[in-house]
PyMOL Python script that loads the backbone (N, CA, C, O; Angstrom):
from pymol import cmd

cmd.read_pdbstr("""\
ATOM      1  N   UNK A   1    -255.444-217.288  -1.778  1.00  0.00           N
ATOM      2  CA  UNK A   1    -255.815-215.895  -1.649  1.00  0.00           C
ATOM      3  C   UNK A   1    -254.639-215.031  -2.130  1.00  0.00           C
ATOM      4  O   UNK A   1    -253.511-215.507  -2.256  1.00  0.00           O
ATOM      5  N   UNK A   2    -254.868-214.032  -2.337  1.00  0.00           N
ATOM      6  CA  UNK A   2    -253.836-213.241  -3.372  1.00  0.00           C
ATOM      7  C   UNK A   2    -252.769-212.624  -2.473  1.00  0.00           C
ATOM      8  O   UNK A   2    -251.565-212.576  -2.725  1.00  0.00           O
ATOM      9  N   UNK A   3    -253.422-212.135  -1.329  1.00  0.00           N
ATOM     10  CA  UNK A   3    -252.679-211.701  -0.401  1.00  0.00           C
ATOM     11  C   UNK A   3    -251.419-212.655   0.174  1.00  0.00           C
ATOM     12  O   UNK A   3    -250.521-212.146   0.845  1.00  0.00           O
ATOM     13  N   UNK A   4    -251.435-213.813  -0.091  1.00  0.00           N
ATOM     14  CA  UNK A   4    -250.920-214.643   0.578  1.00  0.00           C
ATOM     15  C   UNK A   4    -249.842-214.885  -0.538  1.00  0.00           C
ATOM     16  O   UNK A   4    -248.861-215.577  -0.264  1.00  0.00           O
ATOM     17  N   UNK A   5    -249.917-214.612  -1.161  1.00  0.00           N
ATOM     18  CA  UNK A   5    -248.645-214.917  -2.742  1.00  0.00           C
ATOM     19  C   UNK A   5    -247.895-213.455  -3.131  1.00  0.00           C
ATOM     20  O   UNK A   5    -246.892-213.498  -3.843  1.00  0.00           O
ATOM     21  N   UNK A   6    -248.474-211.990  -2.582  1.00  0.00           N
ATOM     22  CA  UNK A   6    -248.317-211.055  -2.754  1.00  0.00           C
ATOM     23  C   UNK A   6    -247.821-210.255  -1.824  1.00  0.00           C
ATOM     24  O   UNK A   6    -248.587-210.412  -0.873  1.00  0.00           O
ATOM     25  N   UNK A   7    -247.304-209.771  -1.630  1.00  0.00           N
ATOM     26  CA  UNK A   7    -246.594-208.499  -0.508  1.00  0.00           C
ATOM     27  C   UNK A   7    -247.391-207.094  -1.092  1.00  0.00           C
ATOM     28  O   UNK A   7    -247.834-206.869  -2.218  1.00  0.00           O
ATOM     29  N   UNK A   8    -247.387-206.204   0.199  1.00  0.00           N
ATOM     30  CA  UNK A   8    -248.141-205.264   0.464  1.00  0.00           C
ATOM     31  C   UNK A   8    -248.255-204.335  -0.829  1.00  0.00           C
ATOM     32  O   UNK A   8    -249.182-203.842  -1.472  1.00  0.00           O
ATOM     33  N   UNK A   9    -246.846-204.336  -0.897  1.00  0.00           N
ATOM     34  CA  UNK A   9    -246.330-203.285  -2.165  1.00  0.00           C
ATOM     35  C   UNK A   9    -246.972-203.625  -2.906  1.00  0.00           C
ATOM     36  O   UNK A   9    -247.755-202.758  -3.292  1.00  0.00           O
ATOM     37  N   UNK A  10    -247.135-205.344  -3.754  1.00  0.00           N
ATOM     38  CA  UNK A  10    -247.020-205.524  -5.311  1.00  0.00           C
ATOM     39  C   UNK A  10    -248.725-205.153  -4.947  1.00  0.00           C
ATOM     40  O   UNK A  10    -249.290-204.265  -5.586  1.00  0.00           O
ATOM     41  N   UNK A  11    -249.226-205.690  -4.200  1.00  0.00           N
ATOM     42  CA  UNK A  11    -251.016-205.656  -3.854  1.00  0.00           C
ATOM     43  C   UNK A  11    -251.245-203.989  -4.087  1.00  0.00           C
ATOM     44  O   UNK A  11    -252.173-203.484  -4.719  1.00  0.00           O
ATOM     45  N   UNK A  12    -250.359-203.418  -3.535  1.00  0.00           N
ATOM     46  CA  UNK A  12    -250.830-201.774  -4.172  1.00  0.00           C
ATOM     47  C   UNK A  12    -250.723-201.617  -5.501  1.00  0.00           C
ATOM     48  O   UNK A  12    -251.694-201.356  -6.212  1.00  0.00           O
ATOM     49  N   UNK A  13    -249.911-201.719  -5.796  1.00  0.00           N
ATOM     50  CA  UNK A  13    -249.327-201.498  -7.624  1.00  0.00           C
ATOM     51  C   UNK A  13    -250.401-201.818  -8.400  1.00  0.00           C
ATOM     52  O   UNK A  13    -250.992-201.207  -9.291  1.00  0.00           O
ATOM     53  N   UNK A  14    -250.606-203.351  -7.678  1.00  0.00           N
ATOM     54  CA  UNK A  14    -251.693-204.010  -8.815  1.00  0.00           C
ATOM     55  C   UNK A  14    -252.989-202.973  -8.793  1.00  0.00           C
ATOM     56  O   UNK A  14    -253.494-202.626  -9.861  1.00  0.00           O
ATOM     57  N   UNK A  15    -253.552-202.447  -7.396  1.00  0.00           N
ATOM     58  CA  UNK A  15    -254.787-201.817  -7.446  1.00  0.00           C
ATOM     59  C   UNK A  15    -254.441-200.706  -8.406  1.00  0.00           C
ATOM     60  O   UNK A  15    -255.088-200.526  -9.438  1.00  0.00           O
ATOM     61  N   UNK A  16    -253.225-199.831  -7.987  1.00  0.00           N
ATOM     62  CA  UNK A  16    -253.109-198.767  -8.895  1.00  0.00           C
ATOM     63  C   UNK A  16    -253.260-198.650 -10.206  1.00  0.00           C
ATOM     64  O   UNK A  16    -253.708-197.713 -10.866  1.00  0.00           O
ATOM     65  N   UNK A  17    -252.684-200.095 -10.651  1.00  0.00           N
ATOM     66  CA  UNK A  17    -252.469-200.374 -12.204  1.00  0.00           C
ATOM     67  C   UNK A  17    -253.965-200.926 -12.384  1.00  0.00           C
ATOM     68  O   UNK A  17    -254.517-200.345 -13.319  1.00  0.00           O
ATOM     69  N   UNK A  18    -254.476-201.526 -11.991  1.00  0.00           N
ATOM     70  CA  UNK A  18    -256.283-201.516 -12.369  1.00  0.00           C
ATOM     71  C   UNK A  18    -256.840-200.571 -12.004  1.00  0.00           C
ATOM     72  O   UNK A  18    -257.838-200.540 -12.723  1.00  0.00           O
ATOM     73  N   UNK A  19    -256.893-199.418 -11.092  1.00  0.00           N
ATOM     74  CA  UNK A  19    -257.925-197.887 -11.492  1.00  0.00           C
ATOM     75  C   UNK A  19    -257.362-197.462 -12.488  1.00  0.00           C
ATOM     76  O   UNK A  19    -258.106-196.719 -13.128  1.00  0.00           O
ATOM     77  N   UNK A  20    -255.962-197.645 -13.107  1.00  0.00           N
ATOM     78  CA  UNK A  20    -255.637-196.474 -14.087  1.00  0.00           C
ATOM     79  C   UNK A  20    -256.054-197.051 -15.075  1.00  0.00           C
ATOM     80  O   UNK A  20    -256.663-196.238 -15.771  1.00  0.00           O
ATOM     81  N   UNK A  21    -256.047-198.144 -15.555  1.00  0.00           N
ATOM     82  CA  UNK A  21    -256.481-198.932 -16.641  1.00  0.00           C
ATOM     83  C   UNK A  21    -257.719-198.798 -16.832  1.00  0.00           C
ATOM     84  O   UNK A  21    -258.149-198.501 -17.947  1.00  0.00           O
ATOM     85  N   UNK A  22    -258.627-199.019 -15.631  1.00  0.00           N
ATOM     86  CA  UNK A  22    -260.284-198.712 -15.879  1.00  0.00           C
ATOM     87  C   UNK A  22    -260.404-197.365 -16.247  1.00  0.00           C
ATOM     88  O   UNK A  22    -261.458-197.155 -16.848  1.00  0.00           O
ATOM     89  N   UNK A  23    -259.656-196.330 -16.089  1.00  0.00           N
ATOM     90  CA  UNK A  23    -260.242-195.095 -16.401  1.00  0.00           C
ATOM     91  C   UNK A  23    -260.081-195.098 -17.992  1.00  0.00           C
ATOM     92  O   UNK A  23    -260.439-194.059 -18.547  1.00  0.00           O
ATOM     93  N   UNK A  24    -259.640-196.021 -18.717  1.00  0.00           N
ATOM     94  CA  UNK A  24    -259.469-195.947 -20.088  1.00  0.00           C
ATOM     95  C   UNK A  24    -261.281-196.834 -20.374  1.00  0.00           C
ATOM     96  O   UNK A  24    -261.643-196.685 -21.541  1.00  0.00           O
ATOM     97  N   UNK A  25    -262.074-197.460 -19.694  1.00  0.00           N
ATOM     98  CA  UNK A  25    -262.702-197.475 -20.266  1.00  0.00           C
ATOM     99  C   UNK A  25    -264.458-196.775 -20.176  1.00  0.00           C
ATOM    100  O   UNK A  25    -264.927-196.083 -19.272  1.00  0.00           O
ATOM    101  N   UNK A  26    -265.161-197.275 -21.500  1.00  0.00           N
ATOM    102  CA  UNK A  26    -266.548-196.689 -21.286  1.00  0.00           C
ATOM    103  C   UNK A  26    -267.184-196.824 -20.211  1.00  0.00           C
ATOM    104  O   UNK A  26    -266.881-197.845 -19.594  1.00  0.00           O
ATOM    105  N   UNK A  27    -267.945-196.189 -19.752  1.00  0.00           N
ATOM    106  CA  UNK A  27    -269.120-196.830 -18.426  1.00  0.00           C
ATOM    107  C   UNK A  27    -270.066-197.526 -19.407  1.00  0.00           C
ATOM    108  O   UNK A  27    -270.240-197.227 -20.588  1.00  0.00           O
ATOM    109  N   UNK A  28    -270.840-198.837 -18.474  1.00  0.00           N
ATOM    110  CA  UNK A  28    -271.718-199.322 -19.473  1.00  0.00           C
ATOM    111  C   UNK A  28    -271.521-200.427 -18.796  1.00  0.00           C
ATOM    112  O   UNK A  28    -270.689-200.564 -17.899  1.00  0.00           O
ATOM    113  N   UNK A  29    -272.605-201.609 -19.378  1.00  0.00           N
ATOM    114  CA  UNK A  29    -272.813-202.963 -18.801  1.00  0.00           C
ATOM    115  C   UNK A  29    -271.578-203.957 -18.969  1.00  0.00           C
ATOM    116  O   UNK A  29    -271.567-205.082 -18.470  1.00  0.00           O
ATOM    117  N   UNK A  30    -270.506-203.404 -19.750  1.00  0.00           N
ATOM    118  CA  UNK A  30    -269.239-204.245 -19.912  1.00  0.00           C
ATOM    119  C   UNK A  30    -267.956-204.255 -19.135  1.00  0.00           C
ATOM    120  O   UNK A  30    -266.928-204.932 -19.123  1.00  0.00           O
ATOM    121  N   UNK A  31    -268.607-202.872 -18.274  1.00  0.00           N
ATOM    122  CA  UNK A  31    -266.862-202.579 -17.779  1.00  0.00           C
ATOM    123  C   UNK A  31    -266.904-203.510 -16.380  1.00  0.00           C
ATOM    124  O   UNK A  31    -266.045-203.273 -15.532  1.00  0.00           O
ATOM    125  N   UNK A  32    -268.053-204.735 -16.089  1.00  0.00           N
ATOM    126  CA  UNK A  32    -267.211-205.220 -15.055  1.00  0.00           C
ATOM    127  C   UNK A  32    -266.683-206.265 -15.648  1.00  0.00           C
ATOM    128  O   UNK A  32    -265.727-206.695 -15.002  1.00  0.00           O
ATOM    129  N   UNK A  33    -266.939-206.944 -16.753  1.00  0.00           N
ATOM    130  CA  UNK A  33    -266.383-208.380 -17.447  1.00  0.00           C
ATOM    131  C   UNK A  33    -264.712-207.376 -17.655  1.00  0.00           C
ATOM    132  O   UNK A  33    -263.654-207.949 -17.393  1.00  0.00           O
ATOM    133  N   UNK A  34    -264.716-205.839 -18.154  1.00  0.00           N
ATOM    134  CA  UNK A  34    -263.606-205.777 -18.677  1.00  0.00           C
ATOM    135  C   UNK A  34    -262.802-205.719 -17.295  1.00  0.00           C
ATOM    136  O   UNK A  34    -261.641-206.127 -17.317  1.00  0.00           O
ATOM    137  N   UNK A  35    -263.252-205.318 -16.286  1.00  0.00           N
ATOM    138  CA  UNK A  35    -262.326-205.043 -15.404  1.00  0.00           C
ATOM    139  C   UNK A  35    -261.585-206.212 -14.425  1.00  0.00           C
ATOM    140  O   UNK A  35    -260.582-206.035 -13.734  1.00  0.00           O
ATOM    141  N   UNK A  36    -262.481-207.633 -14.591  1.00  0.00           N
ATOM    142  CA  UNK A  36    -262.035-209.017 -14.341  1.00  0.00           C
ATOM    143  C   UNK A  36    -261.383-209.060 -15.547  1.00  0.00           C
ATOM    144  O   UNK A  36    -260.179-208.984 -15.302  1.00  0.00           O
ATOM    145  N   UNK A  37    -261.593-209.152 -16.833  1.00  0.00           N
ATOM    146  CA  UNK A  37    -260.004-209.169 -18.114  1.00  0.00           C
ATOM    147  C   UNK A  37    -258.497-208.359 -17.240  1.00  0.00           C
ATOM    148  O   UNK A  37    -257.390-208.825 -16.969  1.00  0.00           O
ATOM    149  N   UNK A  38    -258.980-207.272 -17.051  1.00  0.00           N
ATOM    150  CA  UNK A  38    -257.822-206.303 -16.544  1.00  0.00           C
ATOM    151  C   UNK A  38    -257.239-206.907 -15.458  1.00  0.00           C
ATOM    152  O   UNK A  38    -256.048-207.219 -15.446  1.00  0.00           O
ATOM    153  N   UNK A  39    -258.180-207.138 -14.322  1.00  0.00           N
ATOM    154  CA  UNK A  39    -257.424-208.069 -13.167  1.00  0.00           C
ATOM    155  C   UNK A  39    -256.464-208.832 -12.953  1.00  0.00           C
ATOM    156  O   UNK A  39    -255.435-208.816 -12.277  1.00  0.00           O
ATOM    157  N   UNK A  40    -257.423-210.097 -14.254  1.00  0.00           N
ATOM    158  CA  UNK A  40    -256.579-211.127 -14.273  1.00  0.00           C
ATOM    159  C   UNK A  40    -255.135-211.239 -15.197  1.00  0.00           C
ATOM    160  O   UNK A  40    -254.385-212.213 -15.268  1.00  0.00           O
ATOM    161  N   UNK A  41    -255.019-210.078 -15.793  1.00  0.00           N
ATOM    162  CA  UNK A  41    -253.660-209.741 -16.539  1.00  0.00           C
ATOM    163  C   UNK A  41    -252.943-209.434 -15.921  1.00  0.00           C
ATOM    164  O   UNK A  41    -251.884-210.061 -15.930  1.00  0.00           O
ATOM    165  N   UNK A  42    -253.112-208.241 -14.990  1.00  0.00           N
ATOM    166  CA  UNK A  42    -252.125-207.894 -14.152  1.00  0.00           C
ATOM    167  C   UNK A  42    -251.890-208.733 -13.270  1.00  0.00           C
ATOM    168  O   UNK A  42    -250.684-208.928 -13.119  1.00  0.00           O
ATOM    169  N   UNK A  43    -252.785-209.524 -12.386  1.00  0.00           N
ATOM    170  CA  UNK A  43    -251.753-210.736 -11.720  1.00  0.00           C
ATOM    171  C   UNK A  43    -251.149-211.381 -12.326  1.00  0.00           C
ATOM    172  O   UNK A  43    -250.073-211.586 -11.763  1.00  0.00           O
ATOM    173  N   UNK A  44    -251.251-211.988 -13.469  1.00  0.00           N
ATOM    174  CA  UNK A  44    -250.679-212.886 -14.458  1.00  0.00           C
ATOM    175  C   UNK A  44    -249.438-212.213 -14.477  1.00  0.00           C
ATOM    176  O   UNK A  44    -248.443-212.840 -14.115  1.00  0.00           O
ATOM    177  N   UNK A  45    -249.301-210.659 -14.956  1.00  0.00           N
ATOM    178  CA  UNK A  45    -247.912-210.252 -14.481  1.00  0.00           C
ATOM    179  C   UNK A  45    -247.323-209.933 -13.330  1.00  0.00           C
ATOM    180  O   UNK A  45    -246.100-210.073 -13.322  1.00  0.00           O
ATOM    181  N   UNK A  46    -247.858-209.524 -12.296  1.00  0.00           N
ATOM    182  CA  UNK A  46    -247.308-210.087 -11.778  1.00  0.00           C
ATOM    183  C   UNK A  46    -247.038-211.031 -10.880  1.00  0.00           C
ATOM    184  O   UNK A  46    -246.401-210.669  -9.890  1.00  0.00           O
ATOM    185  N   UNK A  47    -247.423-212.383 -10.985  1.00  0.00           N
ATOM    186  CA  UNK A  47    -247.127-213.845 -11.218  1.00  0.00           C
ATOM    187  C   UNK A  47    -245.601-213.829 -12.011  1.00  0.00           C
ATOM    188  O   UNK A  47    -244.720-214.172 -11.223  1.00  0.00           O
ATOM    189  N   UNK A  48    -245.263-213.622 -12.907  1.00  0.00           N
ATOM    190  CA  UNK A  48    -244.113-213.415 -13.696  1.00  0.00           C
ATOM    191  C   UNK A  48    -243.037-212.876 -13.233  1.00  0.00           C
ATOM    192  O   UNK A  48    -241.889-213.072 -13.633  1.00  0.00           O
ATOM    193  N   UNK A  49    -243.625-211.729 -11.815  1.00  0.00           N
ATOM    194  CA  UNK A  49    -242.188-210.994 -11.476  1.00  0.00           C
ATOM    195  C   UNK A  49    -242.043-210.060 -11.329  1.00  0.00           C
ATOM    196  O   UNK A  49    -241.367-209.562 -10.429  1.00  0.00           O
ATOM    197  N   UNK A  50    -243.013-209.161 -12.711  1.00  0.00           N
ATOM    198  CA  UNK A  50    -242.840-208.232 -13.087  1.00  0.00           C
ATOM    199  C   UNK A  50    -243.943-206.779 -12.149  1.00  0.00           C
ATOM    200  O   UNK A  50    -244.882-206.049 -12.468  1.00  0.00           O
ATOM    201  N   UNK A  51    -243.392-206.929 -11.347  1.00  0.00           N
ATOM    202  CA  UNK A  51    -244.061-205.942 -10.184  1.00  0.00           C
ATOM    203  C   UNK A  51    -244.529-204.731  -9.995  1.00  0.00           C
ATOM    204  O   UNK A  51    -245.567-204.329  -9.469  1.00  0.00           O
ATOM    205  N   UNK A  52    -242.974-203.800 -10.853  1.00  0.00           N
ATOM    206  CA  UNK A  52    -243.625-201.988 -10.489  1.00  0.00           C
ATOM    207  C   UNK A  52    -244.627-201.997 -10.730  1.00  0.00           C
ATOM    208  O   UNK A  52    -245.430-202.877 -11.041  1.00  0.00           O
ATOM    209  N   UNK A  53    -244.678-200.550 -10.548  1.00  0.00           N
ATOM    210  CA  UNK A  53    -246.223-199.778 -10.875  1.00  0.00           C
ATOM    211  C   UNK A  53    -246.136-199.624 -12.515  1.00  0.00           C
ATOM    212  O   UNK A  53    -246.944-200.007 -13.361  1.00  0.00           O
ATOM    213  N   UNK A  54    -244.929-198.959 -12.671  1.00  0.00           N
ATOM    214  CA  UNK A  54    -244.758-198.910 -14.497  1.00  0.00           C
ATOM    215  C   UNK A  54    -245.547-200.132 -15.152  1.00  0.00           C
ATOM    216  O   UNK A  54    -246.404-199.939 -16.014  1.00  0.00           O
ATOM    217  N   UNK A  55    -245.172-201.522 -14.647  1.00  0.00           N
ATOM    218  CA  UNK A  55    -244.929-202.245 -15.590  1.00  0.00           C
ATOM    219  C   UNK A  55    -246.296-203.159 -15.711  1.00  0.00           C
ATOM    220  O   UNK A  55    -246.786-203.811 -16.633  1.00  0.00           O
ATOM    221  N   UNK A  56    -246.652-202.923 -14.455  1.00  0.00           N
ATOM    222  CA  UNK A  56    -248.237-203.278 -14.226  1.00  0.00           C
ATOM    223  C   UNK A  56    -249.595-202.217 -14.940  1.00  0.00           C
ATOM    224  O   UNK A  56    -250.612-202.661 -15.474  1.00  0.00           O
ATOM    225  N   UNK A  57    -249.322-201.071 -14.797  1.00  0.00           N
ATOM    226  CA  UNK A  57    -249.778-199.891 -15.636  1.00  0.00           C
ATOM    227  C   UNK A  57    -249.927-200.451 -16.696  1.00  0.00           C
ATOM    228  O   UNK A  57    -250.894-201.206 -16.803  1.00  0.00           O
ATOM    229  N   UNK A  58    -249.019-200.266 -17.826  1.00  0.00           N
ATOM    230  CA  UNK A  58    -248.844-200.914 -19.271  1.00  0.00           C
ATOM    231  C   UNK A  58    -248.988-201.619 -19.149  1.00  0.00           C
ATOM    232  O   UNK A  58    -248.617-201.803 -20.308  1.00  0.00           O
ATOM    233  N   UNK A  59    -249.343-202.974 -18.682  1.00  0.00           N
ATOM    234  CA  UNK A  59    -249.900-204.032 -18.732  1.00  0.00           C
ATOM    235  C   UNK A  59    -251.611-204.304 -18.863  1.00  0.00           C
ATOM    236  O   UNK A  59    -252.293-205.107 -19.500  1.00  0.00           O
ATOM    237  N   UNK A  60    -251.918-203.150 -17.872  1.00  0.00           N
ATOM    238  CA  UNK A  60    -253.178-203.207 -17.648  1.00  0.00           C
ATOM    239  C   UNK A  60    -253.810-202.482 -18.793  1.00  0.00           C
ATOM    240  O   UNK A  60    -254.796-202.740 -19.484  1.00  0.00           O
ATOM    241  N   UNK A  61    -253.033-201.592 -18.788  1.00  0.00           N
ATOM    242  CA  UNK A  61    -253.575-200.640 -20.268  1.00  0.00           C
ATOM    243  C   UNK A  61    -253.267-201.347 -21.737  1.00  0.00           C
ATOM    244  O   UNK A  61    -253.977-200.988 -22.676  1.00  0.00           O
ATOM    245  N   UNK A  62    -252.688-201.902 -21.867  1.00  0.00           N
ATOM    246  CA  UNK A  62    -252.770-202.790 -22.859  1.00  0.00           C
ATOM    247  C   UNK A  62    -254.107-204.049 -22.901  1.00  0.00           C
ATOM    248  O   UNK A  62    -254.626-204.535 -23.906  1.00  0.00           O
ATOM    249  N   UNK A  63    -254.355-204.283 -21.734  1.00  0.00           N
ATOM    250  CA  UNK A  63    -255.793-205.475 -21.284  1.00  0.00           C
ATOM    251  C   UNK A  63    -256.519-204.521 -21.646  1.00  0.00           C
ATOM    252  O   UNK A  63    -257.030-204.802 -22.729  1.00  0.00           O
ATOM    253  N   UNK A  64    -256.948-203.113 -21.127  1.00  0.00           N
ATOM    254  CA  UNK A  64    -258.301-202.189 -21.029  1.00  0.00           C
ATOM    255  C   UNK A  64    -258.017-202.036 -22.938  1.00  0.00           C
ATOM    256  O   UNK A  64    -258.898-202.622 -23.566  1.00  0.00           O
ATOM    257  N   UNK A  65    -256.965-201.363 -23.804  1.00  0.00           N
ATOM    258  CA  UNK A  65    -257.556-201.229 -24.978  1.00  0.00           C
ATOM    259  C   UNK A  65    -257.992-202.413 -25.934  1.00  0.00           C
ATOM    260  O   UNK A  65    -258.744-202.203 -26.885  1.00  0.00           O
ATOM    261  N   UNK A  66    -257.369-203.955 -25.572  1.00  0.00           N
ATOM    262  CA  UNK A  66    -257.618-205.089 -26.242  1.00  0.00           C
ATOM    263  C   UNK A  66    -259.104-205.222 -25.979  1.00  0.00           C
ATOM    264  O   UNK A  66    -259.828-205.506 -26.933  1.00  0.00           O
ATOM    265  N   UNK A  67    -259.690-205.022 -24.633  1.00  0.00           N
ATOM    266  CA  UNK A  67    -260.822-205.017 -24.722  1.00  0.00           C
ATOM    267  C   UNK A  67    -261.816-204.151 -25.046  1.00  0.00           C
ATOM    268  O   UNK A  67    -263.003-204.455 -25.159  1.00  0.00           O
ATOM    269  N   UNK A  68    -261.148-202.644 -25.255  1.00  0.00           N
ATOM    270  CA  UNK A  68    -262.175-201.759 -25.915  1.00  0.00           C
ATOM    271  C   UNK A  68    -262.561-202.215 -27.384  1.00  0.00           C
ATOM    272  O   UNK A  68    -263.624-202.140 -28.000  1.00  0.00           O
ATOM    273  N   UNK A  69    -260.949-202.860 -27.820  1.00  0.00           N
ATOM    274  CA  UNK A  69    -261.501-203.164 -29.570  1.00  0.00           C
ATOM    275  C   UNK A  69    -261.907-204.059 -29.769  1.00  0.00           C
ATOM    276  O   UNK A  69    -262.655-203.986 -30.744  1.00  0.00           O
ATOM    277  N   UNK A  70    -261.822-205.344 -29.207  1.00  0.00           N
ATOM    278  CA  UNK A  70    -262.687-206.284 -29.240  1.00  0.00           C
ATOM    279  C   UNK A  70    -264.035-205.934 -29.046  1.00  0.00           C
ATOM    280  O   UNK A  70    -264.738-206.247 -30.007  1.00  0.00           O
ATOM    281  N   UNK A  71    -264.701-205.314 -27.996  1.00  0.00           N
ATOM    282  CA  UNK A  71    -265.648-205.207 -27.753  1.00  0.00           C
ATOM    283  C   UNK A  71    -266.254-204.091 -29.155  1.00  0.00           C
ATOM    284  O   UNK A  71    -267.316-204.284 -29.748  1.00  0.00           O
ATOM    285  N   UNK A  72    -265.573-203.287 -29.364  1.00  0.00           N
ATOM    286  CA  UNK A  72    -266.201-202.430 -30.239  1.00  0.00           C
ATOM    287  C   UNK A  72    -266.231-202.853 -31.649  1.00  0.00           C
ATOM    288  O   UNK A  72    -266.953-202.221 -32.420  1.00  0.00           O
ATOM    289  N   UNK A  73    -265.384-204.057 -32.171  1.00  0.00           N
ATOM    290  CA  UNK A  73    -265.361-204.709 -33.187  1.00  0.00           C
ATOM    291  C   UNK A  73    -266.470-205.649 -33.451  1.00  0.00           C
ATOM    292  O   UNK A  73    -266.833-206.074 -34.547  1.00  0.00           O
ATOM    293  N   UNK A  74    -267.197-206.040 -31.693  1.00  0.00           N
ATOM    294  CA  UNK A  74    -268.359-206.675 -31.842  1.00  0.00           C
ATOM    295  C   UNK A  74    -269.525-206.545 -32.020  1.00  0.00           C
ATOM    296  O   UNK A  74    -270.393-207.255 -32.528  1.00  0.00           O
ATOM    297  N   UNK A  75    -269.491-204.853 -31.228  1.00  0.00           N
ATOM    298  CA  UNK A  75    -270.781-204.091 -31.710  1.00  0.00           C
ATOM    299  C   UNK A  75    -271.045-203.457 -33.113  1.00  0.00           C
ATOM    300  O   UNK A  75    -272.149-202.991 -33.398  1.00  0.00           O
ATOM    301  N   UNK A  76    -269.803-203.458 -34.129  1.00  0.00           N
ATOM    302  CA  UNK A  76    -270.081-203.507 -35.550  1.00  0.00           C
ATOM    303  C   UNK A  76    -270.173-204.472 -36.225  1.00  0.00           C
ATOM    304  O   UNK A  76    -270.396-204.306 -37.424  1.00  0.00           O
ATOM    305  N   UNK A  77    -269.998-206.166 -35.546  1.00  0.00           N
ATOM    306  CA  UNK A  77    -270.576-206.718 -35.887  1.00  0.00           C
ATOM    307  C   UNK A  77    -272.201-206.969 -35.933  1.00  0.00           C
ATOM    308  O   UNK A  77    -272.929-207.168 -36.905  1.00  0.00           O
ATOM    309  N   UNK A  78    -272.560-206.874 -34.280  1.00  0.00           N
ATOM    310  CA  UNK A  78    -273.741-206.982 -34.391  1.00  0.00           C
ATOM    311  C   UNK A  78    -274.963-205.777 -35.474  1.00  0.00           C
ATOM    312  O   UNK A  78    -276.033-206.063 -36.011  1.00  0.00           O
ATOM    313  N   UNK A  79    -274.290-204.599 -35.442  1.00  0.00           N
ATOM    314  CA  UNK A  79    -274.844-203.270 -36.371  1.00  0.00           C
ATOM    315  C   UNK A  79    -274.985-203.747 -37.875  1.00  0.00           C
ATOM    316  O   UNK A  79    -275.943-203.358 -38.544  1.00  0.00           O
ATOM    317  N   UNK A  80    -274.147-204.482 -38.333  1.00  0.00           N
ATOM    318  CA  UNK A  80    -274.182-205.023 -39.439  1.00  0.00           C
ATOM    319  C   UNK A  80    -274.976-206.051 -39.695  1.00  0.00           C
ATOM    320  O   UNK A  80    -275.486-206.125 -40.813  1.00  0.00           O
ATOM    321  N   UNK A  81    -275.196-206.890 -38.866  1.00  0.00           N
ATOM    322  CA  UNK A  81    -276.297-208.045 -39.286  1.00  0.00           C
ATOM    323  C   UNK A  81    -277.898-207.412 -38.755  1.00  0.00           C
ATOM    324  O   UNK A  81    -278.918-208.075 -38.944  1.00  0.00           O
TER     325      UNK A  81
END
""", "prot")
cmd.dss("prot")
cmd.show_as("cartoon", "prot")
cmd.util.cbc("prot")
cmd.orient("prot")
């Protein structure tokens, strides 16, 4: 359980750094796959160490736009065929 590997603090950060990240994306049938992408990045960092709020932020926001362009790279795929 996450709680159990995490202290109070980093468990806030992380939530903080996933609402701010979700607000980068669309509403729509994708944003809960994107928001498990986003999740699991930011624990992954911090798993690593890397704790603040800063650093979890940019982390997460870097997950939310990889998945806006992926995703939007797919829907011009599909437009095209």
């Amino acid at each position: 359980m996450i709680t159990e590997v995490f202290n109070r603090r980093t468990i806030a950060n992380m939530e903080v750094a996933l609402e701010r990240a979700c607000l980068l994306l669309p509403t729509g049938r994708e944003k809960h796959q994107a928001r498990l992408i986003i999740a699991e990045t930011i624990i992954e960092c911090a798993t690593r160490g890397e704790t603040s709020l800063g650093r979890l932020t940019e982390t997460g926001y870097a997950a939310a736009m990889q998945f806006s362009a992926s995703a939007h790279a797919a829907r011009e795929t599909e437009a095209a065929d």
